[in-house]
Structures are given as structure tokens and as C-alpha cells.
NULUMTI-77146 format. One record per residue: x, y, z of N, C-alpha, C in turn; residue number from 1. Coordinates in nm, 3 decimals, m for minus. Example, Ala and Ser with C-alpha at 12.3 -4.5 7.8 and 13.67 -1.06 7.14 Angstrom:
NODE / n_c1 / n_c2 / n_c3 / ca_c1 / ca_c2 / ca_c3 / c_c1 / c_c2 / c_c3 / numi
NODE / 1.319 / m0.569 / 0.780 / 1.230 / m0.450 / 0.780 / 1.320 / m0.330 / 0.780 / 1
NODE / 1.285 / m0.225 / 0.708 / 1.367 / m0.106 / 0.714 / 1.290 / 0.003 / 0.787 / 2
***
This chain:
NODE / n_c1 / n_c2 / n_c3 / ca_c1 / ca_c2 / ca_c3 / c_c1 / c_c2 / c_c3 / numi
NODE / 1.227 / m1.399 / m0.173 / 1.153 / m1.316 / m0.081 / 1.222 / m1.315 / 0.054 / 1
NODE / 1.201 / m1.225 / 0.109 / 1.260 / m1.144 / 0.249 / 1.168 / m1.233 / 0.348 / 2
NODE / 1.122 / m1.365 / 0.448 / 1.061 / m1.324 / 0.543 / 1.056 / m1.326 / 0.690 / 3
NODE / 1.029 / m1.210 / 0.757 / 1.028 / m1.259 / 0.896 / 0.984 / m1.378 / 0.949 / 4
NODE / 0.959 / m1.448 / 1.049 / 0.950 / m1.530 / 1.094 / 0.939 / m1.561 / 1.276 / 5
NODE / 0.854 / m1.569 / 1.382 / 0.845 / m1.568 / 1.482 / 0.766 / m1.667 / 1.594 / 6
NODE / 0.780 / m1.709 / 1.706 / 0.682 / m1.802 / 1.734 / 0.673 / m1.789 / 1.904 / 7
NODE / 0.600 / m1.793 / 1.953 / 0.590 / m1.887 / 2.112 / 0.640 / m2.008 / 2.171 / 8
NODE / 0.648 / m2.039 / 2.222 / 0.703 / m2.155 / 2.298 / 0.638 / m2.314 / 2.189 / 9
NODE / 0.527 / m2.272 / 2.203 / 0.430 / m2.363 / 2.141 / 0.455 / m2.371 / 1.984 / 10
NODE / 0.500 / m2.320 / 1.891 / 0.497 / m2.267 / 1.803 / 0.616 / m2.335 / 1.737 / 11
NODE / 0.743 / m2.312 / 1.854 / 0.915 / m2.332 / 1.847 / 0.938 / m2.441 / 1.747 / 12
NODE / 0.868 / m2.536 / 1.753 / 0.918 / m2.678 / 1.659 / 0.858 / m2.650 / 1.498 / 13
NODE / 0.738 / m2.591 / 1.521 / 0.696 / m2.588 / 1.386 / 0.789 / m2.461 / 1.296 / 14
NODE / 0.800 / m2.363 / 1.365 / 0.909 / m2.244 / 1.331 / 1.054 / m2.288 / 1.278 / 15
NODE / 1.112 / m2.409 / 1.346 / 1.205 / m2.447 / 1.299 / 1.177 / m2.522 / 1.191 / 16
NODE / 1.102 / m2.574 / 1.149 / 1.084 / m2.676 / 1.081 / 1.036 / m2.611 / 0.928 / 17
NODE / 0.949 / m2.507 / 0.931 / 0.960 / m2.409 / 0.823 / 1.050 / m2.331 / 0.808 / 18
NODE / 1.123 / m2.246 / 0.886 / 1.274 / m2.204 / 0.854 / 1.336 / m2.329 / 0.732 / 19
NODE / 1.338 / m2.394 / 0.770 / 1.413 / m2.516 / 0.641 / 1.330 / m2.511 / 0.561 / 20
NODE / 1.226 / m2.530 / 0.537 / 1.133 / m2.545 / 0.398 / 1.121 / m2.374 / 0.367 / 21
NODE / 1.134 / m2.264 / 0.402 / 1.150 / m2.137 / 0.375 / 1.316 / m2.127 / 0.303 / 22
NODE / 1.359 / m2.177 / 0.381 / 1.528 / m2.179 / 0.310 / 1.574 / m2.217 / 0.184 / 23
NODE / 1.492 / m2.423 / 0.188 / 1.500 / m2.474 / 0.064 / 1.442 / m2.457 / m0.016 / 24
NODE / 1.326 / m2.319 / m0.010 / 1.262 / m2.266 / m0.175 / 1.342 / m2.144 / m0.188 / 25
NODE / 1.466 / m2.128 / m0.145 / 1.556 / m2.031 / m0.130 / 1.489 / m1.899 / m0.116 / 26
NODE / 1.454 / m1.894 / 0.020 / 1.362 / m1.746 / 0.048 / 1.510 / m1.685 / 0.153 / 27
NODE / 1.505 / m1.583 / 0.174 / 1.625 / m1.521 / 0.316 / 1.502 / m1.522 / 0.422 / 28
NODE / 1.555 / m1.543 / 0.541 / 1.457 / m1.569 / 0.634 / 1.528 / m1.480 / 0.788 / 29
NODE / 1.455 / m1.408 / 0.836 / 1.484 / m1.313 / 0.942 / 1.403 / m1.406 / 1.061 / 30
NODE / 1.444 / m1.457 / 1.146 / 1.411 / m1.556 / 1.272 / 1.432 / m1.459 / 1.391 / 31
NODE / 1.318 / m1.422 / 1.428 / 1.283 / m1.336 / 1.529 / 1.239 / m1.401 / 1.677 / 32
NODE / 1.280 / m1.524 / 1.692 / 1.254 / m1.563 / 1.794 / 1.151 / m1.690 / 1.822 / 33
NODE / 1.134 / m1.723 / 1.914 / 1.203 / m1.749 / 2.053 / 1.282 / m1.824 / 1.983 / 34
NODE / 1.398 / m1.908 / 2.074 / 1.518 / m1.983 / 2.037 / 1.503 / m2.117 / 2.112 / 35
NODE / 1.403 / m2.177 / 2.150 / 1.358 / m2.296 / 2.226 / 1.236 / m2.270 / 2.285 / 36
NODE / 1.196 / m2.377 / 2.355 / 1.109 / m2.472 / 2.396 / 1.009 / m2.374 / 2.530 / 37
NODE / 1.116 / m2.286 / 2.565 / 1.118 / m2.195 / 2.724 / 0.962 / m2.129 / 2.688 / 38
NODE / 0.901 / m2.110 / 2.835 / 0.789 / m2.060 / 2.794 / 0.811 / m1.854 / 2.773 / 39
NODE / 0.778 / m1.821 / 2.672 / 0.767 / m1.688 / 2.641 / 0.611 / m1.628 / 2.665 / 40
NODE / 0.611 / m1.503 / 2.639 / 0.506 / m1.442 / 2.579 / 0.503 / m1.355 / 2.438 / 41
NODE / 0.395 / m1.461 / 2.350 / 0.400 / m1.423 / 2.195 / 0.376 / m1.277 / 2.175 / 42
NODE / 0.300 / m1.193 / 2.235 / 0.275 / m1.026 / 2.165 / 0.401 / m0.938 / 2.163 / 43
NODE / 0.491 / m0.969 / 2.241 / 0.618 / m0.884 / 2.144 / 0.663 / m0.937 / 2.029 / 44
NODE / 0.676 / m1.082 / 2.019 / 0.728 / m1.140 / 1.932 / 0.675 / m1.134 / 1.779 / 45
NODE / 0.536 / m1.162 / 1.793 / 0.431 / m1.102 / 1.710 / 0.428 / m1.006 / 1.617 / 46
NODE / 0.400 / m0.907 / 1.751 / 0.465 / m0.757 / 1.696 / 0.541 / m0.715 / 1.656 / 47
NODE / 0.710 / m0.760 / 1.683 / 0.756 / m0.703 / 1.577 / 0.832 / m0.800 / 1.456 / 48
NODE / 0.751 / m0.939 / 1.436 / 0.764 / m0.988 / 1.327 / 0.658 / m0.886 / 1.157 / 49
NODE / 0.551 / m0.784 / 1.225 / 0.443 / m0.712 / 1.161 / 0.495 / m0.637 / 1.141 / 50
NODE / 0.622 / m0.559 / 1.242 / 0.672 / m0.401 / 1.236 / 0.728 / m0.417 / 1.104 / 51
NODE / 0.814 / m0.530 / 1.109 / 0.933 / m0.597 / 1.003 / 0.847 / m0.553 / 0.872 / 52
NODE / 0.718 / m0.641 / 0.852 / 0.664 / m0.643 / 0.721 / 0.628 / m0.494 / 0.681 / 53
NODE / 0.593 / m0.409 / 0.793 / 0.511 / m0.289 / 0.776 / 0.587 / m0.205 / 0.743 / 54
NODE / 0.696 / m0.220 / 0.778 / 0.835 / m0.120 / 0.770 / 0.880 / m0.142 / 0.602 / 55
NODE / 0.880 / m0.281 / 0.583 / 0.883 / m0.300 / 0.430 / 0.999 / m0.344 / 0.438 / 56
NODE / 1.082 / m0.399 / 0.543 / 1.197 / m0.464 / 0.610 / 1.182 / m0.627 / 0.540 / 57
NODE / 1.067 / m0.712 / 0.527 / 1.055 / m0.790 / 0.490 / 0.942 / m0.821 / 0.375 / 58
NODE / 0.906 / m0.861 / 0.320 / 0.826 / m0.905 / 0.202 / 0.666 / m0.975 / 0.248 / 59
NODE / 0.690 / m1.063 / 0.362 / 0.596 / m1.114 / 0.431 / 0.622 / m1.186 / 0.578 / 60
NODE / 0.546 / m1.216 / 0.641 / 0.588 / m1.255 / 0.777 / 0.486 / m1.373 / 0.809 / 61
NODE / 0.525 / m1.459 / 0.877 / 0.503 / m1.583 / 0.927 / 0.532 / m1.583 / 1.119 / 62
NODE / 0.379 / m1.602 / 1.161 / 0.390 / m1.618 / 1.311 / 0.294 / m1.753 / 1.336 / 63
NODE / 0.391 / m1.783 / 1.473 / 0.325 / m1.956 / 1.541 / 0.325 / m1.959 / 1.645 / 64
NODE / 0.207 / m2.045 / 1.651 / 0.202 / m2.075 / 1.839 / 0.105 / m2.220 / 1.837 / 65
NODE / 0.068 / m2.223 / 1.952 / m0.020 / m2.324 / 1.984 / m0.106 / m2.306 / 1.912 / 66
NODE / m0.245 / m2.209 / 1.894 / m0.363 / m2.213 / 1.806 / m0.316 / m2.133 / 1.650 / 67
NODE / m0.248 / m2.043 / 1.693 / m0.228 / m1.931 / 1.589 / m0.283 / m1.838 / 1.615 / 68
NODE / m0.408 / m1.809 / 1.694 / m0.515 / m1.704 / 1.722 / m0.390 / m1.606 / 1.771 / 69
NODE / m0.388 / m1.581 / 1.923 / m0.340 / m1.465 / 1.949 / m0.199 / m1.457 / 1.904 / 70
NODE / m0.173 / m1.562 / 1.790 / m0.048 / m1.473 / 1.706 / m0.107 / m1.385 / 1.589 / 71
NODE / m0.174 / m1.432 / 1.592 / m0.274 / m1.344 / 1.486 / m0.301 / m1.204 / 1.515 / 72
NODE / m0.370 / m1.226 / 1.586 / m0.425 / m1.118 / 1.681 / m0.354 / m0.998 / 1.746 / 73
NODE / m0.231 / m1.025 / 1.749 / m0.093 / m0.946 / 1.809 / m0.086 / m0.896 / 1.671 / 74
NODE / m0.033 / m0.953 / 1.529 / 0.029 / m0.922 / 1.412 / m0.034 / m0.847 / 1.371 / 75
NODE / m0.200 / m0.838 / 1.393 / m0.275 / m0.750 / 1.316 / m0.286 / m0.595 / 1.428 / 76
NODE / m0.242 / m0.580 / 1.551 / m0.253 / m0.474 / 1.627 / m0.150 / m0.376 / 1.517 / 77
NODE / m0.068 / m0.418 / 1.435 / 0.051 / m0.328 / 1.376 / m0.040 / m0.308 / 1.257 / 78
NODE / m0.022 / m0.129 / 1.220 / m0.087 / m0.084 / 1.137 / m0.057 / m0.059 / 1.022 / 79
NODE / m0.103 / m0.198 / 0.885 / m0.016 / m0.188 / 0.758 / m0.062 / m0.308 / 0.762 / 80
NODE / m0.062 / m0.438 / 0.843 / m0.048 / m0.562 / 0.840 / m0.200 / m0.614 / 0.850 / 81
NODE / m0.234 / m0.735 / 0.749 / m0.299 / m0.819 / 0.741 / m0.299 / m0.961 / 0.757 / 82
NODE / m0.294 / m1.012 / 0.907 / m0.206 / m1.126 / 0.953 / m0.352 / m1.215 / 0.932 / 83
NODE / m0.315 / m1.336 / 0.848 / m0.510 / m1.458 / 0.853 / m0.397 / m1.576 / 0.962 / 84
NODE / m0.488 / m1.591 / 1.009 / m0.482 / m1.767 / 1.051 / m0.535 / m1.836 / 0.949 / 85
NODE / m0.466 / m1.894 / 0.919 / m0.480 / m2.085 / 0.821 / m0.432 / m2.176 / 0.877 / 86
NODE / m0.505 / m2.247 / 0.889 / m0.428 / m2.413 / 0.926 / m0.518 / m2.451 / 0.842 / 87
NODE / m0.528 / m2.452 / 0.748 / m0.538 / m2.510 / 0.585 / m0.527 / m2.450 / 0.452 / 88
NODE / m0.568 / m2.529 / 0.358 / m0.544 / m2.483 / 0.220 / m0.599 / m2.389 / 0.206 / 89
NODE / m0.723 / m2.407 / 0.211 / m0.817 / m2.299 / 0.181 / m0.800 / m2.171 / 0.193 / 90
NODE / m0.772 / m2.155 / 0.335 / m0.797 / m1.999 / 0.422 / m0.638 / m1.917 / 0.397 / 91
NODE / m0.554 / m2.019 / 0.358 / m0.384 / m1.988 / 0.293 / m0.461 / m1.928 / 0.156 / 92
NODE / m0.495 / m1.997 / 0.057 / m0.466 / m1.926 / m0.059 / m0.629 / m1.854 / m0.095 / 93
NODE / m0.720 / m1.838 / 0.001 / m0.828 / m1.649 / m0.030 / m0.764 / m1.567 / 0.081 / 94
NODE / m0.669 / m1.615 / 0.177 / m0.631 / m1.457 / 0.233 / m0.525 / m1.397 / 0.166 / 95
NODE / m0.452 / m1.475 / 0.028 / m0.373 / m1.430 / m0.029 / m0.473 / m1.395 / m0.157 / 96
NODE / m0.579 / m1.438 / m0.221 / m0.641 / m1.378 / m0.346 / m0.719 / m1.299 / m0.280 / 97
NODE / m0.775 / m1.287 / m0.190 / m0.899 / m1.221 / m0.170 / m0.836 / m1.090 / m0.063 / 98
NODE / m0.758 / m1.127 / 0.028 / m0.714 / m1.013 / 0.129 / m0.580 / m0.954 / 0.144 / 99
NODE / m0.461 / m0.979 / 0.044 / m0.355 / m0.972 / 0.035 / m0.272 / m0.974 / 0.163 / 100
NODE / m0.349 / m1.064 / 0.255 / m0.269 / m1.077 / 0.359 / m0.125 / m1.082 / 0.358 / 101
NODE / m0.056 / m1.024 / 0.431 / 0.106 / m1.018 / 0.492 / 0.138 / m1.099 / 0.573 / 102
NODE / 0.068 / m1.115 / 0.639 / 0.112 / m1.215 / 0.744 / 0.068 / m1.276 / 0.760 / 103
NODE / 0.106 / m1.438 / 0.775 / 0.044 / m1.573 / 0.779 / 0.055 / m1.646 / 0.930 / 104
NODE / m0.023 / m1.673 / 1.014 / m0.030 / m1.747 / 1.132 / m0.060 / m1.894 / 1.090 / 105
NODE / 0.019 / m1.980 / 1.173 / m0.026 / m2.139 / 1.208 / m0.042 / m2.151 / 1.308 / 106
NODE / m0.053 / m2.255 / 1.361 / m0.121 / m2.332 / 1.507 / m0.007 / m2.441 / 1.518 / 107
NODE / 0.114 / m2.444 / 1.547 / 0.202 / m2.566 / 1.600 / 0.109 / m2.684 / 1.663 / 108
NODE / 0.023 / m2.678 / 1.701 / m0.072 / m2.802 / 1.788 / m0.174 / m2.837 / 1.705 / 109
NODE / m0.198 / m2.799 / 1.590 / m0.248 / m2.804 / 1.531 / m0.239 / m2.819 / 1.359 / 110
NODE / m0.136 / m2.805 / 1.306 / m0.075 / m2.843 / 1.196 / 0.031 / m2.896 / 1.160 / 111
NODE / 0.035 / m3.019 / 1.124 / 0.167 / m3.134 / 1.131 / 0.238 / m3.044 / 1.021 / 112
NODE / 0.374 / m3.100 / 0.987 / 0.453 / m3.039 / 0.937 / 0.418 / m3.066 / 0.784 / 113
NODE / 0.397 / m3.168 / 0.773 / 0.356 / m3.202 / 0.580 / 0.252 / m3.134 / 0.571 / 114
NODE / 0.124 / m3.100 / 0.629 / 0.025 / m2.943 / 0.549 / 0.110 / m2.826 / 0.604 / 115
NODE / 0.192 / m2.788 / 0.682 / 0.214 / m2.673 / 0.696 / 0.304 / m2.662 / 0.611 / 116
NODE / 0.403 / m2.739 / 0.535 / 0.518 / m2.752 / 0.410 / 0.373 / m2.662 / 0.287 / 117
NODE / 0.252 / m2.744 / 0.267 / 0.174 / m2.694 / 0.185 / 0.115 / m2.571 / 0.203 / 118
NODE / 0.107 / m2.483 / 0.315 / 0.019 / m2.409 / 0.354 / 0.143 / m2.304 / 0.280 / 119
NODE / 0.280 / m2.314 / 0.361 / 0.354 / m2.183 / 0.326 / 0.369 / m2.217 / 0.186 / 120
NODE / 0.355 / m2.272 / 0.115 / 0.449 / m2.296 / m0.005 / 0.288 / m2.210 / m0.084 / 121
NODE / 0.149 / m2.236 / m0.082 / 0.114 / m2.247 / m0.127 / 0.047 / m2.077 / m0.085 / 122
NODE / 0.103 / m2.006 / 0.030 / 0.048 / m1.874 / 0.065 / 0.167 / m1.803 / 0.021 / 123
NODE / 0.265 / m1.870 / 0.041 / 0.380 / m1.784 / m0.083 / 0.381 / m1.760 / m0.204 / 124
NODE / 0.328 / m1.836 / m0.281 / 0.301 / m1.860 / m0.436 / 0.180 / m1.751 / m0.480 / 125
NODE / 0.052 / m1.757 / m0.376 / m0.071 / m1.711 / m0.466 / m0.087 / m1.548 / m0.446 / 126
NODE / m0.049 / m1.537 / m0.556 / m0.094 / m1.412 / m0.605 / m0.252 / m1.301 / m0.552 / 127
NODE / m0.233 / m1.185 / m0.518 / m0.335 / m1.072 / m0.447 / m0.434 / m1.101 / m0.589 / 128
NODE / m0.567 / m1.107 / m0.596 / m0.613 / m1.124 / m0.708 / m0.659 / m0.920 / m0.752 / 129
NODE / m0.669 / m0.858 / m0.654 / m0.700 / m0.737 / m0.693 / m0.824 / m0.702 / m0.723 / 130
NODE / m0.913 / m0.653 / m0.894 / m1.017 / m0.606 / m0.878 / m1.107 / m0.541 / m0.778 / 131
NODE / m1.194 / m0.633 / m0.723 / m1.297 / m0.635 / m0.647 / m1.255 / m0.571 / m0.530 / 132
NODE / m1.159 / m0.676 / m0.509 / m1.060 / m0.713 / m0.366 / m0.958 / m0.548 / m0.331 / 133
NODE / m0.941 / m0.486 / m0.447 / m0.900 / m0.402 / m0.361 / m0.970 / m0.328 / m0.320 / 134
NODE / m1.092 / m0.281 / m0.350 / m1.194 / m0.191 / m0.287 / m1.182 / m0.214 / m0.106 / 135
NODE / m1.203 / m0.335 / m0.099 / m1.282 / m0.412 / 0.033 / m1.137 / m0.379 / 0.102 / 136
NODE / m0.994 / m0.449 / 0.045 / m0.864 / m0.358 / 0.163 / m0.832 / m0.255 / 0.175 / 137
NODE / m0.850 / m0.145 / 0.089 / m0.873 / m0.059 / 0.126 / m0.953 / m0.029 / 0.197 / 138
NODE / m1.117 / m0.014 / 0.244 / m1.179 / m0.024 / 0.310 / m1.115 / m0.080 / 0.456 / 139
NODE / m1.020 / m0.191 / 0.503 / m0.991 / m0.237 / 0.585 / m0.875 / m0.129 / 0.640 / 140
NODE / m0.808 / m0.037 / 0.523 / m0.762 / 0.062 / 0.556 / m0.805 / 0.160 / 0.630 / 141
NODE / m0.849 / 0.182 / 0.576 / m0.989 / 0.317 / 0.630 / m0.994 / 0.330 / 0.753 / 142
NODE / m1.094 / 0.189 / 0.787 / m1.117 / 0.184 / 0.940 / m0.992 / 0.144 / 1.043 / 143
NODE / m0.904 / 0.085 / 0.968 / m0.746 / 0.120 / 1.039 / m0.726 / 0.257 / 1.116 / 144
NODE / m0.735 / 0.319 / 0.993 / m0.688 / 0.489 / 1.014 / m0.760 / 0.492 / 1.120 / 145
NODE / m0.915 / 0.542 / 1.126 / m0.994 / 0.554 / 1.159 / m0.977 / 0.541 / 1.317 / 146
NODE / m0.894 / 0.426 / 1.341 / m0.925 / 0.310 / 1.468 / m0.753 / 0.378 / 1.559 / 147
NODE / m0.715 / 0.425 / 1.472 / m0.562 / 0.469 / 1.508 / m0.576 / 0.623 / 1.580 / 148
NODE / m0.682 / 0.718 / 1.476 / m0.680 / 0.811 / 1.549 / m0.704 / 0.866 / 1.682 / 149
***
């Protein structure tokens, strides 16, 4: 798999640190930034780690920061993209059965590196379950459109 990859200042250590565990399940990985520690601001960075996925440039995308929220929150302003925050198991593998989320947010201040090794490994792996579920994203489509016009 193709994936982008992006973070905040806050974010920077955990970003590097999955870049390697993204690498060693031999994924290609597009590193969109920042390049250290320096304080940035995440909504460009965000944004166009989403453009990437939306464009179909990448397969899925991965954004970090301190909470994960307003990386979240930036990823989902791009229209195509379904960015969840997880900082756990759980909310990793139903935004992949239940919402076919694209884009995955963590919280660097908030998720040590051994669950976040589990979180990507385990939001990479699980499968869109479909049925039900696509009614309801589509629906999330809709009011996309809707929200765009």
C-alpha cells in the first residue's frame, strides 16, 4: 500500500517512528512533513496528506499531533476523505469495518509507540465490512455534497 503520512510538531516523534513500522510491513510511504521538532501549523499539513488520498495518489493516509483532534479535523475538511481519531484498538478497527475510513489520526501525547505499532498494523489490515455500512457512507456522502455546494 501507497501511504501518505504527516504530522505537527507534536506528532514529529511518533511520525517517525511509524514511518519504520509502515516500511517494515513493506508499505511505500509518502512523508509529507514536518521534518523536526520546530513548531508548525498542522492544517496545511493535514490537508494535503487527504488531497493525496482523495486524489487516489495514495491508498490511505495517516496524520499526528498532540491529541489527533485537529488533525482530524483538518483531514476531514478534504472532500472524499474519512479521517477517525483512534488512540485505540477499538475505534482503529470499526472506523475501518464500519466507516471505511481513509484516514487515520493519532495523538503523539497520547499513544506510546507499542499501541500505536498495533493501531496502524491493525487499521491497515481490517477490511470495509460493507452491507449495512455502505448505505450510512454514502449518506456521509450526500451531506458532503450537500455541504460543498
Amino acid at each position: 500500500m501507497r501511504i501518505a503520512i504527516g504530522s505537527d510538531h507534536a506528532g514529529y516523534q511518533l511520525k517517525q517512528h511509524v514511518i519504520g513500522v509502515l516500511e517494515g510491513l513493506g508499505h511505500d510511504v509518502d512523508d509529507q512533513g514536518t521534518h523536526s521538532e520546530e513548531p508548525v501549523d498542522y492544517p496545511p499539513i493535514c490537508a494535503g496528506v487527504a488531497r493525496t488520498v482523495a486524489r487516489g495518489e495514495a491508498d490511505r493516509g495517516i496524520v499526528l499531533g498532540g491529541s489527533g483532534q485537529g488533525e482530524q479535523i483538518s483531514a476531514n475538511k478534504v472532500r472524499g476523505v474519512r479521517a477517525a481519531l483512534c488512540n485505540d484498538l477499538y475505534t482503529a478497527r470499526m472506523s475501518r469495518q464500519h466507516n471505511d475510513a481513509n484516514v487515520l489520526s493519532m495523538g503523539g501525547r497520547i499513544v506510546a509507540f507499542g499501541l500505536a505499532d498495533e493501531i496502524v498494523t491493525l487499521w491497515l489490515s481490517t477490511d470495509f465490512e460493507g452491507g449495512r455500512h455502505v448505505r450510512r457512507v454514502e449518506q456521509i456522502a450526500e451531506i458532503e455534497g450537500e455541504e460543498a455546494e
